[in-house]
Short mmCIF file of the C-alpha atoms (twelve columns), coordinates in Angstrom:
data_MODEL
# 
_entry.id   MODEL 
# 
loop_
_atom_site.group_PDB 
_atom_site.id 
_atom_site.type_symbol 
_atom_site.label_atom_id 
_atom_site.label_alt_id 
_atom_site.label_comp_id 
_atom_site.label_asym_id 
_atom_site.label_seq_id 
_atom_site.Cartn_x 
_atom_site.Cartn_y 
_atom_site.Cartn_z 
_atom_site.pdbx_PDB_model_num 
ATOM 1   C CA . UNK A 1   -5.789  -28.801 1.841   1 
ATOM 2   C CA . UNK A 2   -3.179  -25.894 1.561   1 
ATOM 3   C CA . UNK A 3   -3.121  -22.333 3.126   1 
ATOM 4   C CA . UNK A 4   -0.721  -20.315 0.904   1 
ATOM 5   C CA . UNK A 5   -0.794  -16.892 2.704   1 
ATOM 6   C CA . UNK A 6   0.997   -13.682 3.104   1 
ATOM 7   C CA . UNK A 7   3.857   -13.437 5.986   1 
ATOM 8   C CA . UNK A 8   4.882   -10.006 5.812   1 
ATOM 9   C CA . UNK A 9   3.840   -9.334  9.573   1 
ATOM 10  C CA . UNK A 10  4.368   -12.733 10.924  1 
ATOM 11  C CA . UNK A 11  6.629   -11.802 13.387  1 
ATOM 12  C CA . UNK A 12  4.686   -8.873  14.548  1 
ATOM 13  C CA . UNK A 13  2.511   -10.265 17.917  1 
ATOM 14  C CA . UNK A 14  -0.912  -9.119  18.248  1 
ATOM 15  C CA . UNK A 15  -3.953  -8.290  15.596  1 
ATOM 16  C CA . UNK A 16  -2.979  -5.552  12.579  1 
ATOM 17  C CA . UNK A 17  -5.478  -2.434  13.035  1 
ATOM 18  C CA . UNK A 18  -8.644  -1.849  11.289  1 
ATOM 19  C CA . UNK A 19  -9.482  0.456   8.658   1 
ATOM 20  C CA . UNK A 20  -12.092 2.233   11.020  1 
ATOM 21  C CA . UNK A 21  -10.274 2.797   13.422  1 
ATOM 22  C CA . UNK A 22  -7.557  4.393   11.103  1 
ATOM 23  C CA . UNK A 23  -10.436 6.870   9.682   1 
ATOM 24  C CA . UNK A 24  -11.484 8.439   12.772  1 
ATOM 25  C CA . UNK A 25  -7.653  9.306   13.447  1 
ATOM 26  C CA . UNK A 26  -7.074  10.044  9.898   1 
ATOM 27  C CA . UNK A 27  -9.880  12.565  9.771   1 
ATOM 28  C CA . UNK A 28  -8.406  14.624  13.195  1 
ATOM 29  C CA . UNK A 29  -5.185  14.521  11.387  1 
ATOM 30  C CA . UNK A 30  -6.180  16.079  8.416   1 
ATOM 31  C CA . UNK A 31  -8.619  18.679  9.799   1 
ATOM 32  C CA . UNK A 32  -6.152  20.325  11.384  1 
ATOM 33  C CA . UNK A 33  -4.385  21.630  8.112   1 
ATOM 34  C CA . UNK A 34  -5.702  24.704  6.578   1 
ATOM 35  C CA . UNK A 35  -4.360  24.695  2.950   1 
ATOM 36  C CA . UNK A 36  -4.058  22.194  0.054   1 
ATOM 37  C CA . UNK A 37  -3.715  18.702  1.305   1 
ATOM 38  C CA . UNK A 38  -2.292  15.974  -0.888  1 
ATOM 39  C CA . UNK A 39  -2.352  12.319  0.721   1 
ATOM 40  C CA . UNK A 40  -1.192  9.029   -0.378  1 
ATOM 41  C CA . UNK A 41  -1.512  5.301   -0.040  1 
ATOM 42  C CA . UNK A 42  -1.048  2.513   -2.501  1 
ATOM 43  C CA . UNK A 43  -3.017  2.817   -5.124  1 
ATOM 44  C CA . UNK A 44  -4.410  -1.162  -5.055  1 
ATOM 45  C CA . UNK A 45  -5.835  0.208   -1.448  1 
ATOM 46  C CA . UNK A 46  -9.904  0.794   -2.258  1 
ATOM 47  C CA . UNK A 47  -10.407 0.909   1.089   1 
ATOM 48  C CA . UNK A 48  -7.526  3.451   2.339   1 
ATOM 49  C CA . UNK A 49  -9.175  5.671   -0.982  1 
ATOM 50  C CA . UNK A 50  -13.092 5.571   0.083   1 
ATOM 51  C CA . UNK A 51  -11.821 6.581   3.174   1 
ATOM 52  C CA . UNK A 52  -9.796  10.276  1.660   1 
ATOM 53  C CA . UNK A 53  -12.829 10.626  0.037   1 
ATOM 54  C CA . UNK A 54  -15.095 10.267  3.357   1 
ATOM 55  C CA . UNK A 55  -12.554 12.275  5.087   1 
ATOM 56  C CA . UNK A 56  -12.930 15.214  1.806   1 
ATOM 57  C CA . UNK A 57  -16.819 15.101  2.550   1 
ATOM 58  C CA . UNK A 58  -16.829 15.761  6.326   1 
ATOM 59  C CA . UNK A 59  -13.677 18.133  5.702   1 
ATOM 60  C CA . UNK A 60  -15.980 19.811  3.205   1 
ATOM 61  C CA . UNK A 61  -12.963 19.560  0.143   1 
ATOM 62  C CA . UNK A 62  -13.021 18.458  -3.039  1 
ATOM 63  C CA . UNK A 63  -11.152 14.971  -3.648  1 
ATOM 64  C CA . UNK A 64  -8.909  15.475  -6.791  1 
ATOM 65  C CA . UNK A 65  -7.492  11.911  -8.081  1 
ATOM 66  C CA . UNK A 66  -4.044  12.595  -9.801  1 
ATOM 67  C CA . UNK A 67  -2.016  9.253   -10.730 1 
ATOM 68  C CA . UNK A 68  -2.807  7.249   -13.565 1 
ATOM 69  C CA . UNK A 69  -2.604  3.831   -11.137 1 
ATOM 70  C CA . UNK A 70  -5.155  5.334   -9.603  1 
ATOM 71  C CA . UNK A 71  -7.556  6.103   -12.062 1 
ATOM 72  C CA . UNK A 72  -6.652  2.607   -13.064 1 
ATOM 73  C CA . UNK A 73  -7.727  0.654   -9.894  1 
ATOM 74  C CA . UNK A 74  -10.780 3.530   -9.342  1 
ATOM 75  C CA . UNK A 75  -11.915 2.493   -12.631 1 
ATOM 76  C CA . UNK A 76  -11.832 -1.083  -11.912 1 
ATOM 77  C CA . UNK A 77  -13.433 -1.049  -8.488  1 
ATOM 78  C CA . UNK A 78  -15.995 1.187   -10.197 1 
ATOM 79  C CA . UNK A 79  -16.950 -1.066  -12.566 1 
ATOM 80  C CA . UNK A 80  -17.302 -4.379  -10.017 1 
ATOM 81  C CA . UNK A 81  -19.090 -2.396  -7.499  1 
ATOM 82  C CA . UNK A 82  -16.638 -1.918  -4.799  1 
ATOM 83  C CA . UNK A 83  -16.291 2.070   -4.829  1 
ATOM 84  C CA . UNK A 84  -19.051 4.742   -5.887  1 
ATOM 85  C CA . UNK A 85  -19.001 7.628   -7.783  1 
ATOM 86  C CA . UNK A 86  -17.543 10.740  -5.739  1 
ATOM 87  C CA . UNK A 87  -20.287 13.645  -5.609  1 
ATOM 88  C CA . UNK A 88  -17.972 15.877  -5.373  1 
ATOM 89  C CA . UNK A 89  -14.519 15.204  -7.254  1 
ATOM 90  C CA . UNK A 90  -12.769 17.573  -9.367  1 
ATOM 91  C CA . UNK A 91  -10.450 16.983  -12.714 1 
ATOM 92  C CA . UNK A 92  -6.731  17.783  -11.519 1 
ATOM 93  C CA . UNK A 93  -6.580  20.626  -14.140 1 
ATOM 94  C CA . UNK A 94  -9.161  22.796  -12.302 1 
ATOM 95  C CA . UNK A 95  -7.100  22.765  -9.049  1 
ATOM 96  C CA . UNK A 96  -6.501  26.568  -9.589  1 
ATOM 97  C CA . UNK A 97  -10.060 27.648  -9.059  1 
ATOM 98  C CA . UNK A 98  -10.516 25.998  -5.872  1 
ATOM 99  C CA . UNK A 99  -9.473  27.962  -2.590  1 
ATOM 100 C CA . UNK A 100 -6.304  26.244  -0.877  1 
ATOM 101 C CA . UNK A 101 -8.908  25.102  2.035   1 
ATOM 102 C CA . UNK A 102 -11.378 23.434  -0.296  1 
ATOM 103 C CA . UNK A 103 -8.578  21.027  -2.025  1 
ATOM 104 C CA . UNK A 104 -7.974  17.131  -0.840  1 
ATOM 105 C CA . UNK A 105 -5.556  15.761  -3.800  1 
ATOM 106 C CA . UNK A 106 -5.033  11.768  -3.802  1 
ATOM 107 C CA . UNK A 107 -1.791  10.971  -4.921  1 
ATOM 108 C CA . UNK A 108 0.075   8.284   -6.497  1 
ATOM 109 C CA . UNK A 109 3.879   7.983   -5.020  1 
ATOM 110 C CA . UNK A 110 4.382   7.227   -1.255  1 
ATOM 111 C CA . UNK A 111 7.748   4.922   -2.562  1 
ATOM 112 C CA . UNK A 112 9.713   7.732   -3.721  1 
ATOM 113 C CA . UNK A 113 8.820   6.595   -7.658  1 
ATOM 114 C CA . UNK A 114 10.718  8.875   -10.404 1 
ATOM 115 C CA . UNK A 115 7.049   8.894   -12.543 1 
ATOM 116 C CA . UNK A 116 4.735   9.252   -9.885  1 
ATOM 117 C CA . UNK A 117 2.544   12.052  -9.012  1 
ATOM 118 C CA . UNK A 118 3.981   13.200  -5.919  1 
ATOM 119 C CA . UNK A 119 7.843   12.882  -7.211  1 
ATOM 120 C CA . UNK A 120 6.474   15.209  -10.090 1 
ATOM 121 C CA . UNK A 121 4.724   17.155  -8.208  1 
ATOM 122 C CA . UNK A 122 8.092   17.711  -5.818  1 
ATOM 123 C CA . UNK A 123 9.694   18.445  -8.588  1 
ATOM 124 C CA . UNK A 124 7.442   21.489  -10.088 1 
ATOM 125 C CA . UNK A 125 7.430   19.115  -13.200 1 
ATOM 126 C CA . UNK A 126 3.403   18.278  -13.206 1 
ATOM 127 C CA . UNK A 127 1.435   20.042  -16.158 1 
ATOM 128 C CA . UNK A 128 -1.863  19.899  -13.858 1 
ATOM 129 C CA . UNK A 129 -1.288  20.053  -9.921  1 
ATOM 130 C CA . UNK A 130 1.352   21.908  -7.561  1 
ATOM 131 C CA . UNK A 131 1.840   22.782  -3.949  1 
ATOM 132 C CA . UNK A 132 3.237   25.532  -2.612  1 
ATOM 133 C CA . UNK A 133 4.355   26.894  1.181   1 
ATOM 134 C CA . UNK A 134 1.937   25.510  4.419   1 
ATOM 135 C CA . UNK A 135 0.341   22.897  2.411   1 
ATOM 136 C CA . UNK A 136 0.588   19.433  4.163   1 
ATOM 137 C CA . UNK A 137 0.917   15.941  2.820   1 
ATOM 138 C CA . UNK A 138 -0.213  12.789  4.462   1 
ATOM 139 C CA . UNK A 139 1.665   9.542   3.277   1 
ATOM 140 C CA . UNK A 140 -1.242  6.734   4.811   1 
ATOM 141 C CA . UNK A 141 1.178   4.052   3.989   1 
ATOM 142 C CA . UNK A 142 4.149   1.891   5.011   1 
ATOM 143 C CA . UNK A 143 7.794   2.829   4.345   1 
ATOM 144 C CA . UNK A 144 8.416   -0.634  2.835   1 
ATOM 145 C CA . UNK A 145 11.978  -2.023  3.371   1 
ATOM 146 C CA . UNK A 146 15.105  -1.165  0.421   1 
ATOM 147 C CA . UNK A 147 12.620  2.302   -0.434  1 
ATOM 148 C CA . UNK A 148 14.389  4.353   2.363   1 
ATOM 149 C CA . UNK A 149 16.236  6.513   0.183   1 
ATOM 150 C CA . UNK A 150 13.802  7.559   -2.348  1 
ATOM 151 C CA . UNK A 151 11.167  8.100   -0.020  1 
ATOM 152 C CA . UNK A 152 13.563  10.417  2.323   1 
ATOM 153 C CA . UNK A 153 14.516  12.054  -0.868  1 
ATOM 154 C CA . UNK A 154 10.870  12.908  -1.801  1 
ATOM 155 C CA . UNK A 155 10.124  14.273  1.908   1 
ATOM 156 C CA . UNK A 156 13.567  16.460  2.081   1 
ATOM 157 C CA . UNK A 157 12.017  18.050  -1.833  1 
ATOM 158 C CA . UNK A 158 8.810   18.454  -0.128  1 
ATOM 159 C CA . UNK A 159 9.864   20.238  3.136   1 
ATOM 160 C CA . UNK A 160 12.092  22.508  1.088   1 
ATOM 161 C CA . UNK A 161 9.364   23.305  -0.494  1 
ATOM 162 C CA . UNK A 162 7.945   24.501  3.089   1 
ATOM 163 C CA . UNK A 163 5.192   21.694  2.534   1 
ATOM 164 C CA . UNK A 164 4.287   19.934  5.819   1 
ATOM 165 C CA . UNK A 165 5.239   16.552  5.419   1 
ATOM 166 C CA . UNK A 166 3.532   13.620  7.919   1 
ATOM 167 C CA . UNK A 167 4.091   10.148  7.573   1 
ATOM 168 C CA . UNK A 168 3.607   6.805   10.056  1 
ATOM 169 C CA . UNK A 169 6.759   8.006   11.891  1 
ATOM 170 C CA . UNK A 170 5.004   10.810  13.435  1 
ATOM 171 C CA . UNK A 171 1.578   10.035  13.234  1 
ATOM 172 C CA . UNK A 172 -1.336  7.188   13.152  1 
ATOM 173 C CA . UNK A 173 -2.246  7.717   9.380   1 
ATOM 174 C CA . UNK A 174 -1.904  4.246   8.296   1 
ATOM 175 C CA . UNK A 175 -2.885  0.406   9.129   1 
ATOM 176 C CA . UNK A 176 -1.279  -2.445  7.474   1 
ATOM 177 C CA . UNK A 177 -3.781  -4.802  5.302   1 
ATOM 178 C CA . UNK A 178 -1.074  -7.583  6.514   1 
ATOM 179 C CA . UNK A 179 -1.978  -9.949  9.270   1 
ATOM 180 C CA . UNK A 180 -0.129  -10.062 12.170  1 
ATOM 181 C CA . UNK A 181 0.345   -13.177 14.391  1 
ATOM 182 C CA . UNK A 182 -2.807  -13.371 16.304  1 
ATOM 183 C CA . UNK A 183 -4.839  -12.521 12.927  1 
ATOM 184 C CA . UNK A 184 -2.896  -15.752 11.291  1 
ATOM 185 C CA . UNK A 185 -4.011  -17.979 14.706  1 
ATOM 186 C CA . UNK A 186 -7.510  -16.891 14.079  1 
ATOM 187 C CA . UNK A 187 -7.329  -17.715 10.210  1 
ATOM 188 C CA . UNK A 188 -6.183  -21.148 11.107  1 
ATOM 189 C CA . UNK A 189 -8.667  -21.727 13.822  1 
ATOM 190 C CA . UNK A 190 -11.163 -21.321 10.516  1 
ATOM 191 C CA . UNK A 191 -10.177 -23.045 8.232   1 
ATOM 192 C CA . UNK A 192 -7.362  -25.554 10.040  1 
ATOM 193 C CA . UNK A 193 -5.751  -26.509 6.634   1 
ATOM 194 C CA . UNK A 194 -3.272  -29.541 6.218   1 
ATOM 195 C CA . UNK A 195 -0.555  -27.551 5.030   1 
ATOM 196 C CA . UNK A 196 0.624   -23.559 5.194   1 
ATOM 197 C CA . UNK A 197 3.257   -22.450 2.223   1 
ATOM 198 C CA . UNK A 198 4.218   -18.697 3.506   1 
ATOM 199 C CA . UNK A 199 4.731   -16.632 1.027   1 
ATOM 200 C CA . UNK A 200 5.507   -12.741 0.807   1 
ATOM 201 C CA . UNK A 201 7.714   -11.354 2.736   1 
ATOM 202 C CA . UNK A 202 11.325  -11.918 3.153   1 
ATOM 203 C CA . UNK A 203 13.340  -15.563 4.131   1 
ATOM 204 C CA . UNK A 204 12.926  -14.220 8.344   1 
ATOM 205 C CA . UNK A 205 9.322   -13.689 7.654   1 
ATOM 206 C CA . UNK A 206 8.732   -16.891 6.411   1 
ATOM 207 C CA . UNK A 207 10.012  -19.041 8.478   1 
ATOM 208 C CA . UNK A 208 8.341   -17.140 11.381  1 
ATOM 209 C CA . UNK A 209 5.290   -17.958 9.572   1 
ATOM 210 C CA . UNK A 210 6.077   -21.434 9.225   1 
ATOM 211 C CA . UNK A 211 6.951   -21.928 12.988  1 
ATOM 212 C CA . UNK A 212 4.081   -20.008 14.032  1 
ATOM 213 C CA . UNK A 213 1.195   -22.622 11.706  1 
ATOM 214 C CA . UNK A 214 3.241   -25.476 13.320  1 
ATOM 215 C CA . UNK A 215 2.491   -24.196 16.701  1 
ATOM 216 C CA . UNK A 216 -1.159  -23.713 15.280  1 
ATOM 217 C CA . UNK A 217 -1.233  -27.410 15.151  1 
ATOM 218 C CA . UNK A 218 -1.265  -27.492 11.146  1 
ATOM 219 C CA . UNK A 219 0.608   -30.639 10.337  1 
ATOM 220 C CA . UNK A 220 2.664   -29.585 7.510   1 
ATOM 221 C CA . UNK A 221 4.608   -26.271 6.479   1 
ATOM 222 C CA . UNK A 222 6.844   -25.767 3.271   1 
ATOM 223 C CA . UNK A 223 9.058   -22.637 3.124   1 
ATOM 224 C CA . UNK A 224 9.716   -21.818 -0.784  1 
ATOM 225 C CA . UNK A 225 11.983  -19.776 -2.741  1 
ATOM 226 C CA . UNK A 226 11.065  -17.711 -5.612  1 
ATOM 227 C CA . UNK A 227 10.356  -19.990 -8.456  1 
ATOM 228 C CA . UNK A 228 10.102  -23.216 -6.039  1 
ATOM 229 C CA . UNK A 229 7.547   -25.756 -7.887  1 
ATOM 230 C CA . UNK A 230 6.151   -27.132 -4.914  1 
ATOM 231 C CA . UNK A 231 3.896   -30.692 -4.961  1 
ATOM 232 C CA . UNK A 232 0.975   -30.565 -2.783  1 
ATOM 233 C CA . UNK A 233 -0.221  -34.346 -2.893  1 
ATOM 234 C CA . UNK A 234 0.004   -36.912 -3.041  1 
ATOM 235 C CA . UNK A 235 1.898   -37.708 -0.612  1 
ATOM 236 C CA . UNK A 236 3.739   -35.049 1.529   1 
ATOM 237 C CA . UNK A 237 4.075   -31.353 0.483   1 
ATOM 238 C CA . UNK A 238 7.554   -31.422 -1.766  1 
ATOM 239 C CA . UNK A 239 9.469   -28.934 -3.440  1 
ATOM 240 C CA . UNK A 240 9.989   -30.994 -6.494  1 
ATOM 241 C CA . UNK A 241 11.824  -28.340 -9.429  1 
ATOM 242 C CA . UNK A 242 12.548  -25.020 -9.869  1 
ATOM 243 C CA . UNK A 243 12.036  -22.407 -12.655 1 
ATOM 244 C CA . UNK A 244 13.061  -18.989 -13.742 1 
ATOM 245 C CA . UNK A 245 11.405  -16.432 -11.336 1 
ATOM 246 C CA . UNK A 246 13.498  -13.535 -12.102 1 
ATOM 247 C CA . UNK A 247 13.908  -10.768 -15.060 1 
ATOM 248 C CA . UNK A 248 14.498  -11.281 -18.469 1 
ATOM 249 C CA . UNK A 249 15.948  -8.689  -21.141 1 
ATOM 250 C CA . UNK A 250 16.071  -8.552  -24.370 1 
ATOM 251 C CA . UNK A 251 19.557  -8.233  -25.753 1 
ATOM 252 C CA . UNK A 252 19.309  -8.387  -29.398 1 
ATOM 253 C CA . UNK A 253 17.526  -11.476 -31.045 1 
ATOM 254 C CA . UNK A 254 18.573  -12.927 -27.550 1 
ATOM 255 C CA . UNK A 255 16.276  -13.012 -24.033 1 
ATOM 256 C CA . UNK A 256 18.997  -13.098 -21.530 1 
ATOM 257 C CA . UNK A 257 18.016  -14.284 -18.266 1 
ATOM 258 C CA . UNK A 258 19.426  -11.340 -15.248 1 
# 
């Protein structure tokens, strides 16, 4: 009946890369470094981390998890079979035994965040894991929209640091897991729903989205807001209410809606 699905690229033409593809490029980027790497990605990416710890093996390093996100979502995809045990991983607190050239850290942090590792890190203000001059890190992820300023802030801390800093701007280290327009044609062909809702991504995005499933031949799109209650059938697709979508605090005995 309904297709509710993600519009982030949906005004970028072609097919988003593969993950494959991004490994083989990954793994010439990060052989060339000779010290302590430290790369990061989001940490809800399994795929992005099984392939640092690929790259670690054939680099001959020791992948070093430091973030507890990460541990978090390791733990989970652990558990339901999506991620194996790493032969060859080491606690963050034994960093200092390892040569500079056997050390692959996998960091939490590529937006800049105050608590994550690689802010911390930046900052000399982690108990467990530091950098120091020539080491390298790798950010394998997007610079997402509105997280320009932190993000610059943690590479400017880095580089004064004398750490190499590389990032999508001057390198291939990073595919998106969005689709772009030919991957939502090809997801239509499949499964040629009645009606698209696009959803994540901003108001440009969606409509994009929206006008792109129309030209798919789907018969009926619906562009919401955040907290849109939206009617799928009967009858045609409706927003038919709203609700509270946003943040609430707690002021007192009182929840105050911000």
């Amino acid at each position: 009946m309904a297709a509710i699905s993600d519009s982030t690229n949906a005004t970028k033409p072609g097919s988003s890369r593969s993950e494959g593809e991004l490994r083989e490029h990954l793994l010439r980027s990060l052989g060339r470094f000779e010290r302590r790497i430290a790369v990061a990605s989001f940490s809800s990416n399994i795929a992005r981390i099984a392939t640092f710890v690929e790259a670690a093996r054939l680099l001959d390093r020791h992948p070093i998890i430091v973030g507890r996100s990460l541990l978090r979502m390791i733990g989970a995809a652990r558990k339901t079979g999506y991620l194996p045990r790493f032969a060859t991983e080491v606690a963050p607190r034994d960093i200092g035994y390892l040569p500079p050239n056997k050390v692959l850290l996998i960091c939490t942090g590529t937006q800049g965040e105050p608590g994550a590792a690689l802010s911390r890190i930046s900052n000399n203000d982690h108990r467990e894991v530091f950098l120091e001059r020539n080491d390298a890190v790798v950010f394998s992820s997007k610079i997402i929209p509105g997280n320009e300023v932190p993000i610059d802030a943690l590479h400017r801390r880095l580089r004064r640091m004398g750490v190499e800093v590389v990032s999508e701007l001057e390198e291939f280290v990073h595919v998106s897991g969005h689709p772009a327009q030919d991957d939502l044609r090809e997801l239509y062909s499949w499964t040629r729903p009645r009606i698209v809702i696009p959803v994540h991504g901003e108001q440009r995005h969606m409509e994009a989205h929206a006008a792109l499933a129309t030209r798919c031949g789907v018969p009926e799109t619906l562009v919401p807001f955040n907290g849109s209650v939206v009617r799928l059938a009967p009858g045609p697709a409706e927003i038919v209410g709203q609700v509270h979508a946003g943040r609430l605090r707690v002021d007192g005995q009182r929840l105050v809606v911000v």
